[in-house]
C-alpha positions in Angstrom: -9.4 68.6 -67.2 -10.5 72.4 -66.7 -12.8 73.0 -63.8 -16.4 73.8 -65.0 -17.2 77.3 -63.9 -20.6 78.6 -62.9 -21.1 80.2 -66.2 -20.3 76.9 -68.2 -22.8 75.2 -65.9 -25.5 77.9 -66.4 -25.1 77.4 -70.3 -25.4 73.7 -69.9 -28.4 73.5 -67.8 -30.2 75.9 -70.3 -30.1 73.2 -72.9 -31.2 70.6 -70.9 -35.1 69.7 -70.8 -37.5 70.5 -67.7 -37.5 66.6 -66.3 -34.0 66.6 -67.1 -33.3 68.9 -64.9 -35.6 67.7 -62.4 -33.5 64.4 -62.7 -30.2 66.1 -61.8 -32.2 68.2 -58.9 -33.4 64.4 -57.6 -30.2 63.0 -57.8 -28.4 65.9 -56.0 -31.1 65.4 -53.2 -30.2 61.6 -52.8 -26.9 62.0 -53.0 -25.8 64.8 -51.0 -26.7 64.9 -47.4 -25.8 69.4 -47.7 -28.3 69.3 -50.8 -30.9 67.5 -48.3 -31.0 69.3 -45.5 -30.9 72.5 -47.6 -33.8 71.6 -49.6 -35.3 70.6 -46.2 -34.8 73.9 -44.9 -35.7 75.8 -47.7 -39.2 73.8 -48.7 -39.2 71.8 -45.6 -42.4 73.0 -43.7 -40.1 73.9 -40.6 -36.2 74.4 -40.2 -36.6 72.9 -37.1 -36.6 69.4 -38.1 -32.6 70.1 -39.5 -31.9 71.9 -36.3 -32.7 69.3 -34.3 -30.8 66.4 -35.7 -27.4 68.9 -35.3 -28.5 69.0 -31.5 -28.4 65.8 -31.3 -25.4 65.5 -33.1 -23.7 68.5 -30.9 -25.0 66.6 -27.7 -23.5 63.5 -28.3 -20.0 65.4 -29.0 -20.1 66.3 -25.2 -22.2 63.4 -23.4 -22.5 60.9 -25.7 -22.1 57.2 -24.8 -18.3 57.2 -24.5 -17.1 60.6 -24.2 -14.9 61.8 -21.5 -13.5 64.2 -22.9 -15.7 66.6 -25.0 -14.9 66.3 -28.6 -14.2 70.4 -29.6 -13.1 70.2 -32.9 -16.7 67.7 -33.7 -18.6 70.4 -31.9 -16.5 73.1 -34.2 -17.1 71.0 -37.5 -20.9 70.6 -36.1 -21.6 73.9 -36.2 -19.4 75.2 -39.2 -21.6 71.8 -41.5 -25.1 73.4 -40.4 -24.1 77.0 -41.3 -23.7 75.9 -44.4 -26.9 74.3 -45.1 -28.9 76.9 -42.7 -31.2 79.4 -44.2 -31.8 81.8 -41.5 -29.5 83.3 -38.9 -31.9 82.8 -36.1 -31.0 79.1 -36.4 -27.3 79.4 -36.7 -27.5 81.5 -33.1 -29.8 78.5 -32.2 -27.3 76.2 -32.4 -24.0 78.4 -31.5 -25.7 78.8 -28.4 -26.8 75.6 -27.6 -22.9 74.5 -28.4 -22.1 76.9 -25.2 -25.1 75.7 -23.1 -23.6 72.1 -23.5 -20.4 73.2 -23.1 -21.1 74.5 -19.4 -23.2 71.9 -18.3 -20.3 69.3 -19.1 -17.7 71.5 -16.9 -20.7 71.7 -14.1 -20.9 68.0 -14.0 -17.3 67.3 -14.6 -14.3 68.4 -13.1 -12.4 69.4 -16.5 -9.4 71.9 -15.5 -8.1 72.5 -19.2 -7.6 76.2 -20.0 -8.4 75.3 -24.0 -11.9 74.5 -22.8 -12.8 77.6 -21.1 -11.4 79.4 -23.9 -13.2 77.7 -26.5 -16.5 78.3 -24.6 -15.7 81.5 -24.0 -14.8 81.9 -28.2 -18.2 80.3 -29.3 -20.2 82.6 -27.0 -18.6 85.3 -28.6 -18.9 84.4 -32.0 -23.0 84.1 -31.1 -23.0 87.4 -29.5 -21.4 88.9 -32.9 -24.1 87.3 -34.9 -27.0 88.4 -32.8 -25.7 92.1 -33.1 -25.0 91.9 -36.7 -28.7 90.5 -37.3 -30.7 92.6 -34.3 -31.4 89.2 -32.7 -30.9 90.6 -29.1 -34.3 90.7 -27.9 -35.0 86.8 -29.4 -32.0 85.9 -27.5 -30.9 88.1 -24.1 -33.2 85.8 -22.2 -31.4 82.7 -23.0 -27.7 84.7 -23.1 -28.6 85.5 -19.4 -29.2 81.5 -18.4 -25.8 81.2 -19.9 -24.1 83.6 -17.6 -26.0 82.4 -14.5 -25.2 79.0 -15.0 -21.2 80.0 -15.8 -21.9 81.2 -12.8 -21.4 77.6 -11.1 -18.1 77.2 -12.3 -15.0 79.4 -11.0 -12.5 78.0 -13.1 -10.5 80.7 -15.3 -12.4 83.3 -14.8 -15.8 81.7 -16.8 -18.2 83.5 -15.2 -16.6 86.8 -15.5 -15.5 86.6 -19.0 -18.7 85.4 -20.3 -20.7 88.2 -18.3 -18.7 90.7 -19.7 -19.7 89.8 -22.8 -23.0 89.5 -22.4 -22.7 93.1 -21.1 -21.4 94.6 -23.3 -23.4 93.5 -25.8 -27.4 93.6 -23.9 -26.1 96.4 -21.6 -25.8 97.1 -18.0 -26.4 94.5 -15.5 -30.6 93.3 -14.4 -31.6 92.3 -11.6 -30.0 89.0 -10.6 -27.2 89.7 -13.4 -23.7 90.2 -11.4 -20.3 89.5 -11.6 
């Protein structure tokens, strides 16, 4: 069977009558959880309902009922799922950065001496960083970038704190007040 291509699916749906299409819209909403939540953050009347339930989701990957390990790769697939439903970029950063912020507290509260970790923090904080530049987010965001550092701060293990102070250096500039190495 060929694959149906955009423009054989374009030429199809202009035959088709209004409630006919509204019928295949309807059915792709019940159906599809993507097709949901994107037509809940598109005519939803807040994004933040969406956002939320991939908190919750992200939250349980690191302290839900029996994790004692935190699950990466869920938290990875978490936030790769929402990108693809998200409308706006100030929600994607949203919930990059609150994959980091739950990322530290779990190595603050548990002692979690794997190198892979640290890295992968470290990785996720910069992937947010690059998308705050790329979309001029910094001045939404520098506020809650520095509570990142300060509480990587509390954990010494391979070089957290540094790493993830550089960063945020060089990307909202030169140290503040209470912002050191």
């Amino acid at each position: 069977m060929p694959r149906l291509t955009k423009a054989a699916l374009q030429k199809h749906l202009n035959h088709l009558e209004k409630e006919e299409l509204v019928e295949q819209l309807l059915t792709l909403f019940t159906k599809f959880k993507g097709v949901n939540e994107h037509f809940q953050m598109e005519y939803g009347e807040t994004t933040q309902g969406v956002v939320d339930a991939y908190k919750a989701k992200l939250r349980k990957a690191f302290f839900g009922p029996r994790v004692r390990r935190p699950r990466l790769s869920a938290a990875k697939k978490i936030v790769s799922e929402f990108r693809k439903v998200a409308l706006f970029d100030y929600d994607v950063v949203d919930l990059m950065l609150y994959r980091v912020e739950n990322s530290i507290e779990f190595v603050n509260n548990q002692y979690y001496p794997f190198e892979t970790f640290y890295n992968s923090i470290e990785s996720a904080f910069a992937d947010a960083l690059k998308l705050i530049v790329t979309h001029r987010l910094q001045g939404e965001f520098r506020e809650r970038c520095e509570k990142i550092v300060w509480f990587a701060g509390h954990n010494k293990y391979f070089g957290l704190h540094r790493n993830v102070w550089e960063m945020h250096r060089d990307v909202f500039g030169p140290e503040e007040k209470g912002m050191k190495a």
